[in-house]
C-alpha positions in Angstrom: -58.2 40.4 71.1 -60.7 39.9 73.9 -60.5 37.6 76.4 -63.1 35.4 78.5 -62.2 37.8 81.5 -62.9 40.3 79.2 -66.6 39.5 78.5 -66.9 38.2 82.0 -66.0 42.1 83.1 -68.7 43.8 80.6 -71.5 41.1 81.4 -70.9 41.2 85.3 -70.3 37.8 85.7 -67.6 35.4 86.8 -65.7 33.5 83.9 -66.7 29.9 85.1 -70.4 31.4 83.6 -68.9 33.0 80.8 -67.6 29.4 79.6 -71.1 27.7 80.6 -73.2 29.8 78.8 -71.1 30.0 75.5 -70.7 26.4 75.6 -74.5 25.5 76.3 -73.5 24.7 80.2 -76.6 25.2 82.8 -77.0 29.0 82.4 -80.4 30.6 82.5 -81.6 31.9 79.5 -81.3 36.0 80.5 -77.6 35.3 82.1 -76.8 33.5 78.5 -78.4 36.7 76.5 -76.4 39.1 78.7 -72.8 37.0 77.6 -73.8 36.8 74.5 -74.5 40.4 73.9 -71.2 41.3 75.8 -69.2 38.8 73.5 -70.8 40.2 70.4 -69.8 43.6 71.5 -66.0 42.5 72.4 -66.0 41.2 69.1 -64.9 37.6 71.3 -63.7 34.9 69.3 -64.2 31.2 71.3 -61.2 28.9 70.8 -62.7 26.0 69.1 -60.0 24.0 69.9 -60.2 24.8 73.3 -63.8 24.3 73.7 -63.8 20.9 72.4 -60.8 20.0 74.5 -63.2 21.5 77.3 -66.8 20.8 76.5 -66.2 17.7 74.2 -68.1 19.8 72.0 -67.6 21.8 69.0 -70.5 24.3 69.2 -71.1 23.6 65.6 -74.5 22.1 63.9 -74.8 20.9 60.4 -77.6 21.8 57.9 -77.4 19.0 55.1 -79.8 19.0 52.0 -80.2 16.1 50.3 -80.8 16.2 46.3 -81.6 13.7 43.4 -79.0 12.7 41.0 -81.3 12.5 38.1 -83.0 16.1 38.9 -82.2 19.4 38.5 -80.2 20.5 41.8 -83.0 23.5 43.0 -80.4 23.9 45.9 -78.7 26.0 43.2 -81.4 26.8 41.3 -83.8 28.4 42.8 -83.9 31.1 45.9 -85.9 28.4 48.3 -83.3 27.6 50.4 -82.3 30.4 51.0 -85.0 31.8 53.6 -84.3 27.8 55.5 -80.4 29.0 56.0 -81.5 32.2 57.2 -83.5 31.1 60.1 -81.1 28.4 60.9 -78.2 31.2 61.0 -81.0 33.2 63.6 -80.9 30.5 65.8 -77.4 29.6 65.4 -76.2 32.9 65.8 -78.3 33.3 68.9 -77.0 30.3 70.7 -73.3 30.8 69.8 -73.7 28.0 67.4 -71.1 27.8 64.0 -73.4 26.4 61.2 -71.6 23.9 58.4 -73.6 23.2 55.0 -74.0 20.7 52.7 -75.6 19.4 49.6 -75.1 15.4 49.0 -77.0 13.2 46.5 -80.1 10.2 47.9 -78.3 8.1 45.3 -74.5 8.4 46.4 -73.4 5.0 47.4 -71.0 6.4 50.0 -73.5 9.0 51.9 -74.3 6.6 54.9 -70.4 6.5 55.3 -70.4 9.9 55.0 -72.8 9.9 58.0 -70.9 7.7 59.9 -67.8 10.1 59.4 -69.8 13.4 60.9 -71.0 11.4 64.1 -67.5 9.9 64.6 -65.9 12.9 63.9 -66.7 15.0 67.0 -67.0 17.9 64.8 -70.3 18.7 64.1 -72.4 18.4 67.2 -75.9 17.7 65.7 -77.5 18.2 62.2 -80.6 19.6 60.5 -81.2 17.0 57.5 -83.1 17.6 54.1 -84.2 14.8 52.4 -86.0 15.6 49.6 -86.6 12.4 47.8 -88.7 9.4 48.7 -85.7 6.8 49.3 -84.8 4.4 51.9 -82.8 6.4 53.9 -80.8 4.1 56.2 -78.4 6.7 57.8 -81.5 7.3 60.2 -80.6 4.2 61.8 -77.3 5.3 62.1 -78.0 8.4 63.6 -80.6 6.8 66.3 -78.4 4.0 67.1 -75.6 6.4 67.8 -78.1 8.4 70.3 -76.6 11.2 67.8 -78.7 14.9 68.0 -80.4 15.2 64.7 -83.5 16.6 63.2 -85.5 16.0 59.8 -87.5 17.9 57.6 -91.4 16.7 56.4 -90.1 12.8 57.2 -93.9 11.9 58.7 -93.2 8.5 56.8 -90.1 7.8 58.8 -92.4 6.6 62.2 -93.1 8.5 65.0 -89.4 8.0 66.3 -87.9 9.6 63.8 -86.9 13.5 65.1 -88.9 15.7 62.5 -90.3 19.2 62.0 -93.1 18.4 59.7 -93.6 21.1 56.8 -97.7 20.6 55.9 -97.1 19.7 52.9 -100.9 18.3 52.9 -102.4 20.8 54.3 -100.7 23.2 52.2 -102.1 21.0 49.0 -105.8 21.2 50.6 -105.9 24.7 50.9 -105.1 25.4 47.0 -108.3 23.0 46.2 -110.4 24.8 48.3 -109.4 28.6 47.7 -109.9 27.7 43.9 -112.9 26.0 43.9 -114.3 28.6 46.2 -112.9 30.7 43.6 -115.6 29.0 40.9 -112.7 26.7 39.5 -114.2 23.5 38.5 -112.5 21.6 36.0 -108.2 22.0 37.1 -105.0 20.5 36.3 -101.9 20.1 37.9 -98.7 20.9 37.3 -96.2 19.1 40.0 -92.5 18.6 40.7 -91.1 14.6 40.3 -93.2 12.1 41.6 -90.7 11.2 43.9 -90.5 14.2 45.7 -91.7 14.3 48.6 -93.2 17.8 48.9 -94.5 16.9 45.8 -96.5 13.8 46.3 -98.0 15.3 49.4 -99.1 18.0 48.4 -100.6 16.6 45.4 -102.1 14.1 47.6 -104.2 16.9 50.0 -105.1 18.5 46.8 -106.4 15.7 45.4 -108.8 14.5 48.2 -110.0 18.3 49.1 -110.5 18.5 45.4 -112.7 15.6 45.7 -114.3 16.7 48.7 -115.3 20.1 47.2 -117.0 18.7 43.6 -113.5 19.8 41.2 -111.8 17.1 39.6 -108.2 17.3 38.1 -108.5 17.1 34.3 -104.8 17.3 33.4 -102.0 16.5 35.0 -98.3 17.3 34.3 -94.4 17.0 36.2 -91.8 19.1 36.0 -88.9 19.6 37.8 -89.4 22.8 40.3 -87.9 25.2 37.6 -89.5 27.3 35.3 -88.5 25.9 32.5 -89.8 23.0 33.5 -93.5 25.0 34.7 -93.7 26.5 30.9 -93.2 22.9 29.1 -95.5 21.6 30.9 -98.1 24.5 30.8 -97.7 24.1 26.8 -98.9 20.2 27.0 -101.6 20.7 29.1 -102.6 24.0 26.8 -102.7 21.5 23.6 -105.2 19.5 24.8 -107.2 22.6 25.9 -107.1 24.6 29.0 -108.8 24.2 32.3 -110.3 26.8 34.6 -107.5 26.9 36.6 -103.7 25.1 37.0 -102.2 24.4 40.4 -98.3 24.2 40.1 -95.8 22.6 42.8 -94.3 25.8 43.3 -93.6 29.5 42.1 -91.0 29.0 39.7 -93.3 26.6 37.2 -96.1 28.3 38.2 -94.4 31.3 36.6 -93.0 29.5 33.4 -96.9 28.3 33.1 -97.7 32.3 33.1 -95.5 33.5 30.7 -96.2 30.6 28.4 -100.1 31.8 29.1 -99.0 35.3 27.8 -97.6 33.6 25.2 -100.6 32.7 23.9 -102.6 35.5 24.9 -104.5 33.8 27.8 -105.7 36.2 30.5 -104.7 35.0 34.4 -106.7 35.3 36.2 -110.0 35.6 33.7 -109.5 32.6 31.3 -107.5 30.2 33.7 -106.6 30.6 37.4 -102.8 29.7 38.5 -102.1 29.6 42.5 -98.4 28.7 43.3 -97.1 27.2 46.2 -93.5 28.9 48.3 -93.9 32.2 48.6 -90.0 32.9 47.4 -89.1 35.9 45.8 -90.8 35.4 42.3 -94.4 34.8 43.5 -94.5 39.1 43.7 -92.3 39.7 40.3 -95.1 37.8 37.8 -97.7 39.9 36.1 -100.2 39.2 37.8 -98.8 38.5 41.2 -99.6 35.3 42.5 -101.6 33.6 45.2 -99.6 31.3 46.7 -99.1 29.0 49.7 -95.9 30.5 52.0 -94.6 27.2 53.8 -93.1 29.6 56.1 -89.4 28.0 55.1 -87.7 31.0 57.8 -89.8 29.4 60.8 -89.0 25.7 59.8 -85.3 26.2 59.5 -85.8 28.5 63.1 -87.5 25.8 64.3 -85.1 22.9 63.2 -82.3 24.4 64.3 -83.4 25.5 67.6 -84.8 21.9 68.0 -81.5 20.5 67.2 -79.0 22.5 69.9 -82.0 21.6 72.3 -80.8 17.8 71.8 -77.6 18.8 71.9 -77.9 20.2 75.5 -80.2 17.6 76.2 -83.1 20.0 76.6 -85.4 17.8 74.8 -85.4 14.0 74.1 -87.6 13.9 70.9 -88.6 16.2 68.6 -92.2 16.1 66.5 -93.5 19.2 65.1 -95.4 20.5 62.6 -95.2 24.0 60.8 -99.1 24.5 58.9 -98.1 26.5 56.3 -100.3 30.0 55.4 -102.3 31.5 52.2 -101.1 34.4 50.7 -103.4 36.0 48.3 -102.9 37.9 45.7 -104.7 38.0 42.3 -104.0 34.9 39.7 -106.5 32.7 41.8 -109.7 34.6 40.9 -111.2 32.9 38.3 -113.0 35.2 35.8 -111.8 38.3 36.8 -109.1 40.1 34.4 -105.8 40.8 36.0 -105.9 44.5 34.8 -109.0 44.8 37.6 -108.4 41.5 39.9 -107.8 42.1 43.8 -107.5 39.6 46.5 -110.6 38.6 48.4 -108.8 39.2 51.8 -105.4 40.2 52.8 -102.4 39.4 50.9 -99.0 39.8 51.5 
């Protein structure tokens, strides 16, 4: 096995650097690079042990998604969180960080002592938190009062000293009202994920007033539960009370049970009713037609979050507050009127 004289050699430095820059000690950034690279090439394994026995740190960061007990878990279900994790492992991987996940419930009684355990337990040096769900969420104050390196997702509500990387939800929401009714959708529904959820209620929320703002008005209005099951059931209730010109759904996966309900009936997207989708993942391009939809850009926000996080550790930064706008992708479902056999973007897609 290699040693840390061993990387020292290849990179041209002295061990005593080769420890600081593994271990997030005061190494520039191209001297870290250079270690790195030789490490990865010596196939160099750290002693953990050692390093926290050294460094008082574990060179470890935590990526915890929070779910709803009386929800579908879409951790599981779906691909979304997969393209978070990826950019986390980037960073991670980068930096010389180990990455530790978890899914825990808003509604388990023992999560703030669960909290408690991973700031007490020297283990996990900082964390990347989900929380899905509007909830008081009272390990924050743990987590602050602790001075403990941490970093949420979209928590705006939280107060301005809460750590966050703010997702645009909103902003995501206004930009589906205004492509569509640009589009010459008028009358629209919705088809969102639980009202508690917060990506939900927020981007329902910018819909709602840019709607306003642009003369459209929501005419139906449906909840599901992110899957697309869920997106098909409700397409089928809105559908029974007549269709609008167009549906805007939470995200891809309803947005493609809403189409192949559509088919079902033998409704044209995009010519009798417009769907845009909201995401991006991996289903947006594998519907017939292929949908608009807004990309939240879920690779950069875990980047982001994760490279915010091992800044705190190594006390780089003191507070983190960012936001990720999220981006358009056009394809053809949101053109209104047009059939899908002869439908193509109005500017480039992805």
């Amino acid at each position: 096995m290699a040693t840390l004289k061993d990387v020292a050699a290849l990179a041209g430095v002295s061990t005593a650097t080769v420890s600081l820059a593994l271990n997030g000690g005061p190494v520039n950034a191209k001297t870290r690079q250079l270690v790195l690279k030789a490490a990865k090439q010596l196939h160099y394994v750290p002693n953990r042990i050692g390093q926290m026995l050294t460094t008082g740190r574990s060179n470890m960061i935590g990526l915890i998604i929070l779910t709803g007990s009386e929800f579908p878990d879409i951790v599981r279900k779906t691909s979304l969180f997969y393209y978070l994790m990826e950019g986390v492992l980037a960073v991670a991987d980068k930096e010389g960080f180990g990455v530790s996940f978890a899914v825990k419930s808003h509604d388990d009684p023992l999560l703030p002592q669960y909290f408690a355990e991973i700031i007490g337990s020297g283990t996990i040096d900082g964390i990347a938190v989900i929380p899905q769900f509007a909830r008081e969420y009272r390990f924050t104050n743990l987590l602050q009062e602790a001075n403990y390196p941490y970093v949420l997702l979209r928590p705006s509500r939280f107060g301005i000293d809460a750590n966050h990387v703010d997702m645009g939800n909103f902003e995501g929401g206004k930009m589906v009202a205004e492509l569509l009714v640009d589009s010459g959708a008028r009358r629209i529904g919705i088809i969102n994920g639980p009202s508690s959820h917060v990506d939900a209620i927020e981007r329902e929320r910018g819909f709602g007033e840019a709607l306003l703002d642009r003369g459209g008005m929501i005419v139906a209005r449906q909840y599901g539960e992110f899957t697309i099951e869920s997106g098909h059931a409700a397409m089928r209730k809105i559908a029974e009370r007549g269709l609008p010109e167009a549906v805007f759904c939470g995200n891809d996966y309803m947005a493609a049970g809403a189409l192949r309900f559509l088919r079902s009936i033998g409704a044209n997207c995009p010519k009798d009713i417009a769907i845009v989708g909201y995401d991006n993942n991996d289903v947006a391009i594998a519907t017939d037609p292929q949908l608009t939809t807004v990309d939240n850009r879920f690779f950069d926000l875990g980047y982001i979050m994760a490279d915010e996080v091992i800044g705190l550790i190594r006390g780089n930064t003191s507070h983190v507050a960012r936001v990720v706008l999220p981006e358009m992708k056009l394809r053809e479902s949101h053109l209104f009127g047009r059939s899908s056999a002869n439908a193509q973007p109005t500017s480039a897609s992805a």
